[in-house]
SERO-4910 file (N, C-alpha, C, O; in steps of 0.05 Angstrom, whole numbers):
BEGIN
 pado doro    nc1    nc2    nc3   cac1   cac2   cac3    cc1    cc2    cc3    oc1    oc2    oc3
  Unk    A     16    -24      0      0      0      0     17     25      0     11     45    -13
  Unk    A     38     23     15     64     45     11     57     61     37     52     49     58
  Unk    A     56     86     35     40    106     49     20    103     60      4     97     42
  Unk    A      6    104     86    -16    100     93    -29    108    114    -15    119    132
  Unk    A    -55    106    118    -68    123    150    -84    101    160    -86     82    144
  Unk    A    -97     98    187   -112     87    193   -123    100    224   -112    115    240
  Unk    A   -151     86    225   -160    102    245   -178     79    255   -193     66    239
  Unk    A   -176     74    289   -187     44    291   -206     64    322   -203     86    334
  Unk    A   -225     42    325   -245     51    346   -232     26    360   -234      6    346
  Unk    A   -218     22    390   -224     -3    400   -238      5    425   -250     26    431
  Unk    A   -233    -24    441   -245    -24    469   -220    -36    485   -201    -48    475
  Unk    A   -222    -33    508   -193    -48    522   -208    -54    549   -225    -40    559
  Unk    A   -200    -77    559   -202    -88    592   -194    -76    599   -176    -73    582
  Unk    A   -188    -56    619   -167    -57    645   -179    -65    667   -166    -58    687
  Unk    A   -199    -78    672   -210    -93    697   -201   -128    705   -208   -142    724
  Unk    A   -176   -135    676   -160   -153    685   -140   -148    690   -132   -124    689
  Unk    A   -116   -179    699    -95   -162    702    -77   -168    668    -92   -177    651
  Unk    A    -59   -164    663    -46   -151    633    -37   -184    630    -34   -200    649
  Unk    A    -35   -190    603    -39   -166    579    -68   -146    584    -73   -144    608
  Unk    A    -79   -137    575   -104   -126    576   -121   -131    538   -111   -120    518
  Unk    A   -145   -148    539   -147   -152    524   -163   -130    503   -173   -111    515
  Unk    A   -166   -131    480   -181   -113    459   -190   -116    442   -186   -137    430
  Unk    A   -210    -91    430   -221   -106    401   -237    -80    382   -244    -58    391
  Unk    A   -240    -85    368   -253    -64    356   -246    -64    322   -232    -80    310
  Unk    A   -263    -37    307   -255    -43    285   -238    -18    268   -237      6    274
  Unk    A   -227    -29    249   -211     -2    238   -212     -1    206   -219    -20    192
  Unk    A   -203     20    198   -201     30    170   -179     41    165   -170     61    175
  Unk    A   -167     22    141   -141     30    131   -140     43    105   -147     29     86
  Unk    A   -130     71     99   -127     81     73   -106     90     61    -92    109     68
  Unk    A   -103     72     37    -80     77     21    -78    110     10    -97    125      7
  Unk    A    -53    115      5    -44    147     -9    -65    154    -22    -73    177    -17
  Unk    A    -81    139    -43   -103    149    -62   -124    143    -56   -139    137    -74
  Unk    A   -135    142    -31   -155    144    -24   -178    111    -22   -202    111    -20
  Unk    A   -167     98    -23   -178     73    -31   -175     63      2   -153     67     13
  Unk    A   -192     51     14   -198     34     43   -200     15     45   -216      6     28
  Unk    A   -193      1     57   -202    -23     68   -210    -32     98   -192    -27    115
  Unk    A   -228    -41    105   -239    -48    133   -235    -67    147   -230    -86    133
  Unk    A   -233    -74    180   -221    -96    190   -238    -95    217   -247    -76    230
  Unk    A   -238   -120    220   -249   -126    252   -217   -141    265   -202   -156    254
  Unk    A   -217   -132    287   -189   -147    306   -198   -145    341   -213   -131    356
  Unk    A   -181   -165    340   -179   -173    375   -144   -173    383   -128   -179    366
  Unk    A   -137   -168    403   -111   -166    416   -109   -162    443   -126   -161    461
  Unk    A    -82   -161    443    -71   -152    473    -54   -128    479    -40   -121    460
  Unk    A    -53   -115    499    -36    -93    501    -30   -100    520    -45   -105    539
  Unk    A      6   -102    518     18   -109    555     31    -78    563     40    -61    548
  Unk    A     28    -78    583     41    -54    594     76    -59    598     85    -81    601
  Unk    A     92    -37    597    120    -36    599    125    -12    624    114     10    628
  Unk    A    145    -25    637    157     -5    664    160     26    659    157     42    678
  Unk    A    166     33    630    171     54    622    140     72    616    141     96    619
  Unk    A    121     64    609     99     72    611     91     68    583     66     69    580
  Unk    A    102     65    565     95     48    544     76     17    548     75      2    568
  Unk    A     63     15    522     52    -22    525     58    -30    493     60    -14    475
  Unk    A     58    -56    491     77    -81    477     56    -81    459     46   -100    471
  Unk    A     35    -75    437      6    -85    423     11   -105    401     27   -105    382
  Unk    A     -6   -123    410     -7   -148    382    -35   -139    376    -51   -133    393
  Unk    A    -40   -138    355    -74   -141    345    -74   -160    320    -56   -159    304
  Unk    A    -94   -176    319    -99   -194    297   -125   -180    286   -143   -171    301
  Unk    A   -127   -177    250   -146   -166    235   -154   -177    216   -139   -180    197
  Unk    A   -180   -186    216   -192   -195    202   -200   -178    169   -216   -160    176
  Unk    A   -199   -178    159   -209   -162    132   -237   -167    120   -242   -190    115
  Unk    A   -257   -147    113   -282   -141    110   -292   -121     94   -312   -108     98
  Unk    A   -273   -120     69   -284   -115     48   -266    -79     57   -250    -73     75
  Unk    A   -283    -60     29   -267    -34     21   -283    -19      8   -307    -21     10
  Unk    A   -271     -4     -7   -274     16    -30   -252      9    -49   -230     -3    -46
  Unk    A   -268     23    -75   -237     23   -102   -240     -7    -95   -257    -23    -87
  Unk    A   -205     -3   -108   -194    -33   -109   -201    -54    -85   -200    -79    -90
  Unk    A   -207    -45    -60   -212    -64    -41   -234    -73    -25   -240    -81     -2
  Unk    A   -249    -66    -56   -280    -73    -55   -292    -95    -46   -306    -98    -26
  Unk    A   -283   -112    -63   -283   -145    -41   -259   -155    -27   -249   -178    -24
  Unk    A   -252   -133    -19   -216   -150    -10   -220   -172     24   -234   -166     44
  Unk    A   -206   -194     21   -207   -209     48   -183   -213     46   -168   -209     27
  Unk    A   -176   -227     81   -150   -227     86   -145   -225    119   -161   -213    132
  Unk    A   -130   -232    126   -122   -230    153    -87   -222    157    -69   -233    144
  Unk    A    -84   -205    173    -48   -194    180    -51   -188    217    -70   -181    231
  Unk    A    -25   -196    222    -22   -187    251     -6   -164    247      9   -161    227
  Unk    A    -10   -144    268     -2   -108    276     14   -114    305      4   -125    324
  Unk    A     37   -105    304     56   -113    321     59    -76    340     83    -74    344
  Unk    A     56    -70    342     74    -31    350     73    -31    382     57    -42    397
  Unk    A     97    -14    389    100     10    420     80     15    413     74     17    389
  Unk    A     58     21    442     41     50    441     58     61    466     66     50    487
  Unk    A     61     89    454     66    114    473     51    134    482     52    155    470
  Unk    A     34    130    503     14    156    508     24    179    500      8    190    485
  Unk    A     53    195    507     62    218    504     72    218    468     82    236    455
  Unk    A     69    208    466     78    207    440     43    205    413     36    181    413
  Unk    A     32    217    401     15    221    379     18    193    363      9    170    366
  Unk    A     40    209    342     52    182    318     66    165    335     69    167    359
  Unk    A     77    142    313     80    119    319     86    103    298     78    116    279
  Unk    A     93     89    292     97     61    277     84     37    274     87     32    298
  Unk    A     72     16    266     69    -12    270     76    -28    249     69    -20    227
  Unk    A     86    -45    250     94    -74    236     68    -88    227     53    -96    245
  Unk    A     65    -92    208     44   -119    206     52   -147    183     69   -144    165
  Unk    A     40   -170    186     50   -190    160     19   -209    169      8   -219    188
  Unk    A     15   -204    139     -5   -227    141    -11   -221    100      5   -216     82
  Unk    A    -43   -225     99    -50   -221     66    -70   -210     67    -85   -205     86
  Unk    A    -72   -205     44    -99   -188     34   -117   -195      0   -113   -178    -17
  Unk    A   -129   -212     -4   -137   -212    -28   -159   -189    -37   -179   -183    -24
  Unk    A   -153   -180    -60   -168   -158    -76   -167   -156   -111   -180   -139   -122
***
């Protein structure tokens, strides 16, 4: 996809103890405007530094444009940093479209 944004609604436990589990859904959009949609579940572990560790697994559920029927599943690896906005994440999995 190259370039990209995304913007996810989740939900998080903190009424267990950690990892803390999650879920929710998000939308990923390529440079030209084309989306694709995902449902995921994960964990967020907390780190001493005040950072937490996030795995999320994403299911794929169709798009716009080219990722009109797209399916597929990828795991999202990233730091979250409260003090910190941006960020980074890793992911590997597939996407058919």
């Amino acid at each position: 996809m190259g370039e990209s944004k995304f913007v996810a609604i989740s939900t998080v436990n903190l009424t267990t103890p950690p990892p803390f589990k999650l879920a929710g859904t998000a939308t990923f959009y390529a440079a030209d405007g084309d989306a694709f949609y995902t449902v995921f579940t994960g964990t967020s572990s907390p780190n001493s530094d005040g950072t937490s560790n996030v795995v999320i697994n994403h299911e794929i559920s169709g798009g716009t444009g080219r990722f009109k029927h797209a399916t597929g599943k990828f795991t999202a690896n990233a730091i979250a940093d409260p003090k910190k906005p941006l960020g980074s994440v890793t992911s590997e999995g597939y996407i058919c479209y």
